[in-house]
PABABA-338973 format. One record per atom (N, C-alpha, C, CB): residue number from 1; residue in one letter; chain; atom name; x negated, y, z negated. Coordinates in steps of 0.02 Angstrom, whole numbers, padded with zeros to 5 digits. Each point is the difference from the previous one (the first is absolute). Glycine has a CB too. Layout:
N
ATOM|pos|code|unit|site|xx|yy|zz
ATOM|NUM|a|A|CA|X|Y|Z
...
***
This chain:
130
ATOM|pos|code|unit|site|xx|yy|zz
ATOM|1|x|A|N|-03777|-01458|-04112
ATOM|1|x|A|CA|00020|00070|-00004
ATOM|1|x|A|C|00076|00003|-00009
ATOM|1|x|A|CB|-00099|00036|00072
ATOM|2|x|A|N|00135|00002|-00116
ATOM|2|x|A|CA|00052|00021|00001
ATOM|2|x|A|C|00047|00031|00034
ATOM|2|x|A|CB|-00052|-00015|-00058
ATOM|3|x|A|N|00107|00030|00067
ATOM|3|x|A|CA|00020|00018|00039
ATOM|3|x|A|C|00000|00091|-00001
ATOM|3|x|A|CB|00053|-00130|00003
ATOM|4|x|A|N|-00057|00169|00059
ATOM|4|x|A|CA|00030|00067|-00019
ATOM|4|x|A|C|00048|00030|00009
ATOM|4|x|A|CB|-00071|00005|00003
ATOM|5|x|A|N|00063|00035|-00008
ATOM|5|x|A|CA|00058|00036|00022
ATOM|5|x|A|C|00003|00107|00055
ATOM|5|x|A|CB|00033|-00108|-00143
ATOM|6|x|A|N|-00002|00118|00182
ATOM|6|x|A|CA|00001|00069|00014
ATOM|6|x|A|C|00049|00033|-00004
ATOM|6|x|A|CB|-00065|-00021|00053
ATOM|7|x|A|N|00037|00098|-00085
ATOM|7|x|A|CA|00061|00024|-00040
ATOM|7|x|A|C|00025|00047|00052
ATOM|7|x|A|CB|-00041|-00010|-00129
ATOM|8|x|A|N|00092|00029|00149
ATOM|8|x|A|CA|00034|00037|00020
ATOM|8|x|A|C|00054|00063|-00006
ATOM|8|x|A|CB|-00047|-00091|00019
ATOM|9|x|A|N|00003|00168|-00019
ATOM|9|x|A|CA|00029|00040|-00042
ATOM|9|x|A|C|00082|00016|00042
ATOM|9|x|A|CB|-00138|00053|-00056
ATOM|10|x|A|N|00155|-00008|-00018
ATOM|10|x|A|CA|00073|00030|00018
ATOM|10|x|A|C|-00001|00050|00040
ATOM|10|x|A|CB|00039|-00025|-00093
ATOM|11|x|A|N|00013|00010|00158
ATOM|11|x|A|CA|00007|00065|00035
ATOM|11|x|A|C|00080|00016|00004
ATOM|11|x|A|CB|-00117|-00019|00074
ATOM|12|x|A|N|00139|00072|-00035
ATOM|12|x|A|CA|00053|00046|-00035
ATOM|12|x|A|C|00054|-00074|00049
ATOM|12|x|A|CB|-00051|00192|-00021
ATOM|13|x|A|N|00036|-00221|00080
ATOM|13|x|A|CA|00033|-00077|00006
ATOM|13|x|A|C|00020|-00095|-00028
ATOM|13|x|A|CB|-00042|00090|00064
ATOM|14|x|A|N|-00037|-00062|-00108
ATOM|14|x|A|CA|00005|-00070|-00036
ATOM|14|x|A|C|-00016|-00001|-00077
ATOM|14|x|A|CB|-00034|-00049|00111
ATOM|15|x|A|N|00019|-00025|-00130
ATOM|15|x|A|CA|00000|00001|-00074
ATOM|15|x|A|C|-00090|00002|-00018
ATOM|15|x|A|CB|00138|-00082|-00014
ATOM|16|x|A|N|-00174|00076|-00020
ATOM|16|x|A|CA|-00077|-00004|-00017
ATOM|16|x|A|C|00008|-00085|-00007
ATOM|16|x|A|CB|-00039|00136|-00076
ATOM|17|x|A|N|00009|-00201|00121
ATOM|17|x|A|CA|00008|-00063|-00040
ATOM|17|x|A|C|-00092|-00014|00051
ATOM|17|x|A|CB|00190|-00053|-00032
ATOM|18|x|A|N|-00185|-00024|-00011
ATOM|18|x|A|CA|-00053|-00030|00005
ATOM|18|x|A|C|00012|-00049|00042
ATOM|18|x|A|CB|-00036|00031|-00095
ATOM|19|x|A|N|00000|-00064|00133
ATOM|19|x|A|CA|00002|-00055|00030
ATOM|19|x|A|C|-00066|-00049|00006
ATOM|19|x|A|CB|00090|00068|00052
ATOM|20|x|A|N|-00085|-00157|-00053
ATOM|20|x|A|CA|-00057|-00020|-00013
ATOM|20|x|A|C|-00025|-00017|00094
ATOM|20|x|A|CB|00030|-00050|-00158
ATOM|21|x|A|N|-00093|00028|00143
ATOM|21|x|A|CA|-00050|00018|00058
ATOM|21|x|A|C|-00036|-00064|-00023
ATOM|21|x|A|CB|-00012|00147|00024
ATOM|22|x|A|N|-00010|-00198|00036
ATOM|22|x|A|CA|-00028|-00034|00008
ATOM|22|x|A|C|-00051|-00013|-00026
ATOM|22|x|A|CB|00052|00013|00060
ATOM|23|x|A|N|-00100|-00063|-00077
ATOM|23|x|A|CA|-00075|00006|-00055
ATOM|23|x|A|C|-00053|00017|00084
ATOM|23|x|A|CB|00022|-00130|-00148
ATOM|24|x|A|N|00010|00094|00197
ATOM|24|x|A|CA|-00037|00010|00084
ATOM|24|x|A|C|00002|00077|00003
ATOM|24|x|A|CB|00050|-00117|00076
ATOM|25|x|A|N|00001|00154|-00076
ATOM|25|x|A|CA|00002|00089|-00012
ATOM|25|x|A|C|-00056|00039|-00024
ATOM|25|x|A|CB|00108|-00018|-00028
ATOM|26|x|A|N|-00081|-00009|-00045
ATOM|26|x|A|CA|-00030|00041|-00032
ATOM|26|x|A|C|-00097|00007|00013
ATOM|26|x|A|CB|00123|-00029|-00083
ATOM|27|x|A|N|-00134|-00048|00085
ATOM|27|x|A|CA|-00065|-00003|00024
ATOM|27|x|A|C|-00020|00050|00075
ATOM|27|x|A|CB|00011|-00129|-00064
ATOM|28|x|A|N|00040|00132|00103
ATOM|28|x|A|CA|-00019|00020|00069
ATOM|28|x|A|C|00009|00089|-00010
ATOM|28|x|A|CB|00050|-00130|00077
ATOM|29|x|A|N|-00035|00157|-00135
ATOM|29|x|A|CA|00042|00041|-00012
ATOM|29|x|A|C|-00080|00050|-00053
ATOM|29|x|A|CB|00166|-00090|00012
ATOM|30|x|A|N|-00161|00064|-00037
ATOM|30|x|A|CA|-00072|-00005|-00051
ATOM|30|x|A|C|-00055|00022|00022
ATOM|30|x|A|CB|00033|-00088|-00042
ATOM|31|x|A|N|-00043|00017|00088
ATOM|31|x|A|CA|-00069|00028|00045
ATOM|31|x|A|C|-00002|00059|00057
ATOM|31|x|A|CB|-00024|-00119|-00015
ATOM|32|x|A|N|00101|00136|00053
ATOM|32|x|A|CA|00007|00045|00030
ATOM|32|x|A|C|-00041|00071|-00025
ATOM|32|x|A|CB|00104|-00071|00027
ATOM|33|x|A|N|-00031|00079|-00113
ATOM|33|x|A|CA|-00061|00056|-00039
ATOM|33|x|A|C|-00026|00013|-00029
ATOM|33|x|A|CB|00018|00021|00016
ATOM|34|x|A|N|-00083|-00088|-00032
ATOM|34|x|A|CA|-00066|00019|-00022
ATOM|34|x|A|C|-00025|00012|00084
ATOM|34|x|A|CB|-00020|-00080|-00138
ATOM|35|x|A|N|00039|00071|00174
ATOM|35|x|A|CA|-00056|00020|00070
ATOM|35|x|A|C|00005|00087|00010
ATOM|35|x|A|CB|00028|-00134|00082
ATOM|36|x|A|N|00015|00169|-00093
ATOM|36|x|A|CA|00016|00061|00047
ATOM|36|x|A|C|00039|00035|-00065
ATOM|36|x|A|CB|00014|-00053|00148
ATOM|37|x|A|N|00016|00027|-00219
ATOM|37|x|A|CA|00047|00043|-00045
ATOM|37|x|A|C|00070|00013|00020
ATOM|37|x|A|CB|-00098|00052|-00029
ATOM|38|x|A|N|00119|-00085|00114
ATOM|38|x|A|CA|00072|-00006|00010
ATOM|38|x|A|C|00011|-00053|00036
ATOM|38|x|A|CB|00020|00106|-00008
ATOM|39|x|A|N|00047|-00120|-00003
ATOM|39|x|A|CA|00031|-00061|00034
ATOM|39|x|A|C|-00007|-00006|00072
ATOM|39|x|A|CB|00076|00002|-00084
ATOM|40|x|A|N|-00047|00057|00099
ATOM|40|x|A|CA|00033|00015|00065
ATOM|40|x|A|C|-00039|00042|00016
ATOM|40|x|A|CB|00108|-00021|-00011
ATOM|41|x|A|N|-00146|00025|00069
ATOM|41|x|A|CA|-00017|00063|00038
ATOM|41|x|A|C|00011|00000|00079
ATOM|41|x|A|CB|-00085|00016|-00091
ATOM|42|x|A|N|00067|00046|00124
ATOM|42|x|A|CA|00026|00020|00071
ATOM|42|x|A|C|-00088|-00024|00014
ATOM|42|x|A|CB|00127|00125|00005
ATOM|43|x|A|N|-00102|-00101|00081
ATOM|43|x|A|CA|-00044|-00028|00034
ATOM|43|x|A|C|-00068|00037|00000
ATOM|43|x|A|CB|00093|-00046|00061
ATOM|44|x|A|N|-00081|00127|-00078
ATOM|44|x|A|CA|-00030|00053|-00043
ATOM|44|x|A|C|-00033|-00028|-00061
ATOM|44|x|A|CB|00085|00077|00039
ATOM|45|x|A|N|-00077|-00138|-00074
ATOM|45|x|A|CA|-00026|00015|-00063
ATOM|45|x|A|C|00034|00033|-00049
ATOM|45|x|A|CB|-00083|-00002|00056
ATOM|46|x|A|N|00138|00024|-00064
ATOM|46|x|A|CA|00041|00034|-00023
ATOM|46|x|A|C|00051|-00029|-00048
ATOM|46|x|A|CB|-00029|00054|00096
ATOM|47|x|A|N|00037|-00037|-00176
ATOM|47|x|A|CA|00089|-00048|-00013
ATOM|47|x|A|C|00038|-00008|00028
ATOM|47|x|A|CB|00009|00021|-00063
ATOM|48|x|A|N|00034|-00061|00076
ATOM|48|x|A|CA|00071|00004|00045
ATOM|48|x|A|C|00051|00037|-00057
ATOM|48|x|A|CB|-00016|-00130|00085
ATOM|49|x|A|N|00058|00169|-00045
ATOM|49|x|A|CA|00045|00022|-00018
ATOM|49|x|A|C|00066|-00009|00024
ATOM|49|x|A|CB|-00080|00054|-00025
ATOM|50|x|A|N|00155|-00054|-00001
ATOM|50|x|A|CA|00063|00002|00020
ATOM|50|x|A|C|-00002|00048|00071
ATOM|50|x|A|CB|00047|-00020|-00132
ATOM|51|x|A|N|-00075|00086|00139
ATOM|51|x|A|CA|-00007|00035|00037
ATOM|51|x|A|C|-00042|-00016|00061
ATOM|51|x|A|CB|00029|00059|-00091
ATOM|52|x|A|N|-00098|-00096|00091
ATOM|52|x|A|CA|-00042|-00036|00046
ATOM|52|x|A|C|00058|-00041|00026
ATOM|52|x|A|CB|-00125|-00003|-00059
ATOM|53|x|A|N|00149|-00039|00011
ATOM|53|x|A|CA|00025|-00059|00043
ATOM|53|x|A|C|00075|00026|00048
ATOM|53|x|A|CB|-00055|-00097|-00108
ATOM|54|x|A|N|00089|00142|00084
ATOM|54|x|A|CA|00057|00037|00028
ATOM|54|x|A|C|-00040|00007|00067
ATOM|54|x|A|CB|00068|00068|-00108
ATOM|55|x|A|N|-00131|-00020|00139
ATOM|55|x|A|CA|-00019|00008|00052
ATOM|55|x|A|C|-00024|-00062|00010
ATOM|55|x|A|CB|-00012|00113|-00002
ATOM|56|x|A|N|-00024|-00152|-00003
ATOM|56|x|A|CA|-00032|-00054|00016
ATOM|56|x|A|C|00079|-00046|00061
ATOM|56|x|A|CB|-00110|00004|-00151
ATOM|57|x|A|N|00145|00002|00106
ATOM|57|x|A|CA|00081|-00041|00038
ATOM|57|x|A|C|00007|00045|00052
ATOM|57|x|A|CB|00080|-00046|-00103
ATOM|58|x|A|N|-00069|00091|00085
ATOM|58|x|A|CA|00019|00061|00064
ATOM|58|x|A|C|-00052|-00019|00058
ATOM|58|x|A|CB|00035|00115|-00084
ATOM|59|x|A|N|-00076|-00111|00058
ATOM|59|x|A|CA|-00075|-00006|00071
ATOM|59|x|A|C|00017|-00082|00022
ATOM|59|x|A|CB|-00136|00089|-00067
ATOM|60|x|A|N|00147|-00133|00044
ATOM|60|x|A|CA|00019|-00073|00023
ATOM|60|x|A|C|00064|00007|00043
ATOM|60|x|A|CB|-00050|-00060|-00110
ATOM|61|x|A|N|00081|00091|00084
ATOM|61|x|A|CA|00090|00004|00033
ATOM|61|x|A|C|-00029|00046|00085
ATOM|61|x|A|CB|00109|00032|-00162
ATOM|62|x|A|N|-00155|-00002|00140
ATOM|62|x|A|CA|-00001|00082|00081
ATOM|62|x|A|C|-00032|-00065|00037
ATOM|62|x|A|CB|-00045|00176|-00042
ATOM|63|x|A|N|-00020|-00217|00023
ATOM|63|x|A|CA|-00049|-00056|00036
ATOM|63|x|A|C|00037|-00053|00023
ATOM|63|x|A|CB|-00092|00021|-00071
ATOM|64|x|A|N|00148|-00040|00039
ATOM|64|x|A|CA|00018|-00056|00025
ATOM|64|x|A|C|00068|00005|00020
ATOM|64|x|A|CB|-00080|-00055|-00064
ATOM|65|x|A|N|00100|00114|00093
ATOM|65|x|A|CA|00060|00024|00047
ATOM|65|x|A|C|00060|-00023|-00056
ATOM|65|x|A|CB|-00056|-00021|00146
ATOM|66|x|A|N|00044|00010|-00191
ATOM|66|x|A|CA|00086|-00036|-00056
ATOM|66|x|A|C|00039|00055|00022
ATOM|66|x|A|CB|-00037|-00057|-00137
ATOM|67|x|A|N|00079|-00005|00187
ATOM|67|x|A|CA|00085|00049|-00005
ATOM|67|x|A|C|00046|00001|-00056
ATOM|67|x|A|CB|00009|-00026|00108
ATOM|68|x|A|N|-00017|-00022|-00149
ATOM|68|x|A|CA|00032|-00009|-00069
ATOM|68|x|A|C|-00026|00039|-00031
ATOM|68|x|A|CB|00023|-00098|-00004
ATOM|69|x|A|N|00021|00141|-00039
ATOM|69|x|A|CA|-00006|00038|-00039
ATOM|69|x|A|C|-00018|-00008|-00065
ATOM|69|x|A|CB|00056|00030|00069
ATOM|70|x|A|N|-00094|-00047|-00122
ATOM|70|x|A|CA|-00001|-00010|-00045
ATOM|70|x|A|C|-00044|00033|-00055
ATOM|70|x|A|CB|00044|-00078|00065
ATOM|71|x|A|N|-00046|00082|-00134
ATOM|71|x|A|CA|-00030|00017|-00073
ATOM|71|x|A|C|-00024|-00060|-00005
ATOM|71|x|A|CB|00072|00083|-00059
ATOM|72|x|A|N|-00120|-00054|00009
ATOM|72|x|A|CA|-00024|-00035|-00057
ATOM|72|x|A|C|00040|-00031|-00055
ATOM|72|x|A|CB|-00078|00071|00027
ATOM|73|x|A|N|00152|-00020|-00044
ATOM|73|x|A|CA|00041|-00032|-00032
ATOM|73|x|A|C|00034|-00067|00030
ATOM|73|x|A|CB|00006|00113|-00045
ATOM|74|x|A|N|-00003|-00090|00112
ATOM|74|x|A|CA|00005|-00058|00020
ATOM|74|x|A|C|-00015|-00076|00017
ATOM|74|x|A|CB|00020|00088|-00001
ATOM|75|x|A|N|-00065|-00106|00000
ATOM|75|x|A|CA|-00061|-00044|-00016
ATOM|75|x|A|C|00022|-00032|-00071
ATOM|75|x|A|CB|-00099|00078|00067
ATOM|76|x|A|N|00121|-00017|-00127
ATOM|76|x|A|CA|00020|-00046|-00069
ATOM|76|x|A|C|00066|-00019|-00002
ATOM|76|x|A|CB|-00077|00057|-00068
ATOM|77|x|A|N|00124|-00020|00117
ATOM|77|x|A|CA|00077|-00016|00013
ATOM|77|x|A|C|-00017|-00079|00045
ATOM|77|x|A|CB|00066|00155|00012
ATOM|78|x|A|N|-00109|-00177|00018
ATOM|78|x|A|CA|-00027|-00050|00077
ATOM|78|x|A|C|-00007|-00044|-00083
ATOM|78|x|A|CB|-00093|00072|00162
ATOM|79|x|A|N|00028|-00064|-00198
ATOM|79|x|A|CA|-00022|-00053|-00057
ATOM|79|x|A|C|00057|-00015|-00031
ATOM|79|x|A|CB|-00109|00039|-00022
ATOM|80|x|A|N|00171|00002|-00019
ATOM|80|x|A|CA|00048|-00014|-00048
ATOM|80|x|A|C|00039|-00064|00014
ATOM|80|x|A|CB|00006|00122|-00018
ATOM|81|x|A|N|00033|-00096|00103
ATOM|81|x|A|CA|00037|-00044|00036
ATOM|81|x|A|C|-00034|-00061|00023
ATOM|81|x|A|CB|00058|00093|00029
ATOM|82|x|A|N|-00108|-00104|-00007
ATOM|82|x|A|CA|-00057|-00050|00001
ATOM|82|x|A|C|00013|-00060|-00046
ATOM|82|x|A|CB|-00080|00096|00024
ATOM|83|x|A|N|00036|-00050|-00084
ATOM|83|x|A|CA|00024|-00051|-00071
ATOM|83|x|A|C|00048|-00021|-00022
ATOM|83|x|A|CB|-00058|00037|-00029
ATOM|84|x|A|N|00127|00015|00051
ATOM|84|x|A|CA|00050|-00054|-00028
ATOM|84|x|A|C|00031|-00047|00038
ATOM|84|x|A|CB|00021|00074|-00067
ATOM|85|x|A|N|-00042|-00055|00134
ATOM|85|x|A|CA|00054|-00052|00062
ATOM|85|x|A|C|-00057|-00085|-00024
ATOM|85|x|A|CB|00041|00126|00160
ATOM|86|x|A|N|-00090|-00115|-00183
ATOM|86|x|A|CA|-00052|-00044|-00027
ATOM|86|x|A|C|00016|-00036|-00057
ATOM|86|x|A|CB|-00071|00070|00042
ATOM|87|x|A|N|00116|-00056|-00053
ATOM|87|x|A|CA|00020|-00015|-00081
ATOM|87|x|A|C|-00019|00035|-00062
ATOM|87|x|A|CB|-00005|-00096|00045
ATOM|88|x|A|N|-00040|00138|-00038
ATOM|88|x|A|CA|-00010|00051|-00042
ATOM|88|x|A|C|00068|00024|-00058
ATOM|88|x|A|CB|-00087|00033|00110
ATOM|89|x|A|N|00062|-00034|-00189
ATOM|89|x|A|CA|00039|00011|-00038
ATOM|89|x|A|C|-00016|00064|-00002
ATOM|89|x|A|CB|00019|-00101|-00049
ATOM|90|x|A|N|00060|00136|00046
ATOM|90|x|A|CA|00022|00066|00001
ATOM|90|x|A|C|-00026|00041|-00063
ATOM|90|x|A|CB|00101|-00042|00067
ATOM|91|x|A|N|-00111|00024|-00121
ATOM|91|x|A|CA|-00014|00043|-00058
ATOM|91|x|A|C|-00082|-00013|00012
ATOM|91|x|A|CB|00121|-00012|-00096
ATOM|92|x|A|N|-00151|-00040|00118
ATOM|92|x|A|CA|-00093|-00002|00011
ATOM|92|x|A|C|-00010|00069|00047
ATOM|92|x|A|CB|-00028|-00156|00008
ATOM|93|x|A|N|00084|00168|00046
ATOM|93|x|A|CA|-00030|00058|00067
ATOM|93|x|A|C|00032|00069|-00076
ATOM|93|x|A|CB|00039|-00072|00200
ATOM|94|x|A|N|00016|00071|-00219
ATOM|94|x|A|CA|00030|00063|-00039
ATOM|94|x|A|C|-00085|-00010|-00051
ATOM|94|x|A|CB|00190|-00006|-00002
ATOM|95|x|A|N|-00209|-00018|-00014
ATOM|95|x|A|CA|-00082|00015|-00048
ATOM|95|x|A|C|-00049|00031|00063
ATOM|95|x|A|CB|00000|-00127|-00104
ATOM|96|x|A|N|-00007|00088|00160
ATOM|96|x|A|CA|-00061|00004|00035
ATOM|96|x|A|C|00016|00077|00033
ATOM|96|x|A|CB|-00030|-00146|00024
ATOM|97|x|A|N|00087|00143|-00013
ATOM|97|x|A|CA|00017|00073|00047
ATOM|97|x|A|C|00009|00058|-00058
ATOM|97|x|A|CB|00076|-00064|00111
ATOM|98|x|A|N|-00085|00067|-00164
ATOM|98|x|A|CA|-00035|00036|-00061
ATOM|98|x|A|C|00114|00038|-00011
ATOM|98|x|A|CB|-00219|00047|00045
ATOM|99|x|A|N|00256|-00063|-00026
ATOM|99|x|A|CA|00082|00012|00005
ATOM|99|x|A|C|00010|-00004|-00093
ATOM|99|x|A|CB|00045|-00076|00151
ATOM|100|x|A|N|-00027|00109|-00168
ATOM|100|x|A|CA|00035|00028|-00077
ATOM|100|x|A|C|00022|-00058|-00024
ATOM|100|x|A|CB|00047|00116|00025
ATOM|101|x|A|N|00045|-00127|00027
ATOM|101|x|A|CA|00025|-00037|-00023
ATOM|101|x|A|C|00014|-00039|00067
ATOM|101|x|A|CB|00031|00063|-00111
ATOM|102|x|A|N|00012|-00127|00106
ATOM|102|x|A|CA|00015|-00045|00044
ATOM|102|x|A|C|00063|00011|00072
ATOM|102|x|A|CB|-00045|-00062|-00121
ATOM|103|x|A|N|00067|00116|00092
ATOM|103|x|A|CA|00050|00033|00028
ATOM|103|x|A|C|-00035|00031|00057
ATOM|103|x|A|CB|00070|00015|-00103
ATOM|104|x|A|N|-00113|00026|00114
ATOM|104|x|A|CA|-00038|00039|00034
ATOM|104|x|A|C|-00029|-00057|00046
ATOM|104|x|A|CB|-00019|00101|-00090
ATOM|105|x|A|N|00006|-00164|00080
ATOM|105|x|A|CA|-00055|-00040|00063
ATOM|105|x|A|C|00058|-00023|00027
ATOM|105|x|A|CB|-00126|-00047|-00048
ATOM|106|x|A|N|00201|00025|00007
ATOM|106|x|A|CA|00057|-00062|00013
ATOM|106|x|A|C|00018|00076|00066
ATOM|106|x|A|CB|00062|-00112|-00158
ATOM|107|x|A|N|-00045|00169|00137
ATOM|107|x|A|CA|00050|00045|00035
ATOM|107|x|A|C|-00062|-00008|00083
ATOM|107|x|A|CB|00076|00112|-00135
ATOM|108|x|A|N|-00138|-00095|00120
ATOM|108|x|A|CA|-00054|00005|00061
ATOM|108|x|A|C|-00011|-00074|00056
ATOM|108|x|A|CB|-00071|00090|-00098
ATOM|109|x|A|N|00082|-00114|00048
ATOM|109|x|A|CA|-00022|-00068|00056
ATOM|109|x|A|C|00062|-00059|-00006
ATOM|109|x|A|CB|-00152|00013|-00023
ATOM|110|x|A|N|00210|-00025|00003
ATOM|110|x|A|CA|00035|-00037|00000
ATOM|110|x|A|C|00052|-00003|00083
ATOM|110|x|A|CB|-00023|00017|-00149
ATOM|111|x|A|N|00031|00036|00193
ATOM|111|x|A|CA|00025|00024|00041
ATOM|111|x|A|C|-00041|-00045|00041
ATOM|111|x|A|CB|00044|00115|-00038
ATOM|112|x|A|N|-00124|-00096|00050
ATOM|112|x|A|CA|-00026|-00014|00050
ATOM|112|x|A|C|-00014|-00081|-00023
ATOM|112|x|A|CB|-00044|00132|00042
ATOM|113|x|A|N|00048|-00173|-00083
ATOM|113|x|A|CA|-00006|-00057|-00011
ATOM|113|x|A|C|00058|-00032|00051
ATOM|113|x|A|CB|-00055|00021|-00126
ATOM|114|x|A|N|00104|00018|00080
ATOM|114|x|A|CA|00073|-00044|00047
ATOM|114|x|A|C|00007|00011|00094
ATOM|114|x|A|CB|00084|00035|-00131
ATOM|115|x|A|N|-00119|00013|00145
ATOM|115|x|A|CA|-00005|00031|00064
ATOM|115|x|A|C|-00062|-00073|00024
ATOM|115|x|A|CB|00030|00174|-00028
ATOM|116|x|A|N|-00057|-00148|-00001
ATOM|116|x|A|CA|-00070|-00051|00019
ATOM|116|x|A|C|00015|-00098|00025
ATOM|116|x|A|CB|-00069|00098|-00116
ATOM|117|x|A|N|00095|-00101|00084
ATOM|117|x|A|CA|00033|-00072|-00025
ATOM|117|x|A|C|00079|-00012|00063
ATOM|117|x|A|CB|-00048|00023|-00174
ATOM|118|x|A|N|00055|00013|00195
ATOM|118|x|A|CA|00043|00003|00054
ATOM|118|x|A|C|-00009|-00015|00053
ATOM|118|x|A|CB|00027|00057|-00043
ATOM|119|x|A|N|-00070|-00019|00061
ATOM|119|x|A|CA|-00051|-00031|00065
ATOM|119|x|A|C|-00035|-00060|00016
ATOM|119|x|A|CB|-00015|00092|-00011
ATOM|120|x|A|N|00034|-00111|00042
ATOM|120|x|A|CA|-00038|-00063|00038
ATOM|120|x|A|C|-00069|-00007|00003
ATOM|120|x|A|CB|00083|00005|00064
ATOM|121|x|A|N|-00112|00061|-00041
ATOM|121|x|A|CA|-00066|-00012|00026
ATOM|121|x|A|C|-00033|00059|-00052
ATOM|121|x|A|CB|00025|-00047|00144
ATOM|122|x|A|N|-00107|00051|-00125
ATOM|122|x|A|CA|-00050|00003|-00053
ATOM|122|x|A|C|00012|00076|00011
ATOM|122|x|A|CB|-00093|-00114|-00002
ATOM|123|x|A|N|00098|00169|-00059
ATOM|123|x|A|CA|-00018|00066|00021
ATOM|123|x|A|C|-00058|00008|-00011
ATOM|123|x|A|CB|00090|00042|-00015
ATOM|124|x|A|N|-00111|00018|00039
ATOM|124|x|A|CA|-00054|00049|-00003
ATOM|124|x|A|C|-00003|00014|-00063
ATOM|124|x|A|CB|00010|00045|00102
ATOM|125|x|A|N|-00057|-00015|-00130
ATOM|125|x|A|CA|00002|00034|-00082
ATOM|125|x|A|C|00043|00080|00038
ATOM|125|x|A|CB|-00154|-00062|-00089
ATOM|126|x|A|N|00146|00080|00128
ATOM|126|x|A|CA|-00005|00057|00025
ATOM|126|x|A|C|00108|00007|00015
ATOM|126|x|A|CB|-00177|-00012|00064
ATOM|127|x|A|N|00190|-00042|-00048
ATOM|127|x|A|CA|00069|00023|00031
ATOM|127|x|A|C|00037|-00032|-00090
ATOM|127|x|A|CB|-00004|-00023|00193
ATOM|128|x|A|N|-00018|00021|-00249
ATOM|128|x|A|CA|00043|-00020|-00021
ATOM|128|x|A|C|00060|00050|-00040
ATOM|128|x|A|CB|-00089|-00093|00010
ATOM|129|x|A|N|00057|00147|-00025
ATOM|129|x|A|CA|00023|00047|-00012
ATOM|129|x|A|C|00044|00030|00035
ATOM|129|x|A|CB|-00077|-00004|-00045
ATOM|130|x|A|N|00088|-00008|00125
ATOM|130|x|A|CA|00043|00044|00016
ATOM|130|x|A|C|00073|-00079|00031
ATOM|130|x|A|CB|-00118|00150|00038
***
């Protein structure tokens, strides 16, 4: 089998790009929807939505007392810094993080790299931002 790919539309933050996906994916991905017609569903039976999952976090954050404050954006600010303290090449995250131009990921995450890299010990995804 070939490889695929998932496309990712334009929103008024990022660019429209593609990215490739595992031949293990796509298979697991496939059979998901020929079973039900969606990838993702709630515990309802339901599509998942940006909006499900917004409450879905909220209801995890009230259940599990999180004094840390955090988004969902945050979680992709936690992945960015992740990948590059990893060695992650900077123009692969400026594609994956769907960013225009290179300027926009270098201005977002170059701060917290050098911040990151300072420290001795392991951060949190959660404290790196501040």
């Amino acid at each position: 089998m070939e490889s695929k790919e998932v496309s990712f539309l334009r929103t008024l933050k990022s660019q429209s790009r593609k990215m490739r996906i595992s031949d293990e994916l796509v298979l697991i991905l496939e059979k998901r929807k020929k079973t039900n017609g969606y990838v993702f569903m709630t515990y309802y039976k339901e599509p998942f939505t940006k909006p499900k999952l917004a409450r879905l976090v909220n209801e995890f954050k009230i259940k599990t007392r999180c004094e840390i404050q955090w988004t969902l954006m945050d979680l992709r600010h936690s992945f960015a810094v992740n990948y590059l303290r990893s060695g992650g090449d900077i123009r692969k995250l400026q594609y994956s993080l769907g960013h225009e131009n290179i300027y926009d990921t270098k201005r977002l995450y170059s701060e917290a790299i050098i911040k990151a890299d300072s420290k001795t010990v392991e951060l949190s995804p959660f404290e790196i931002g501040s």
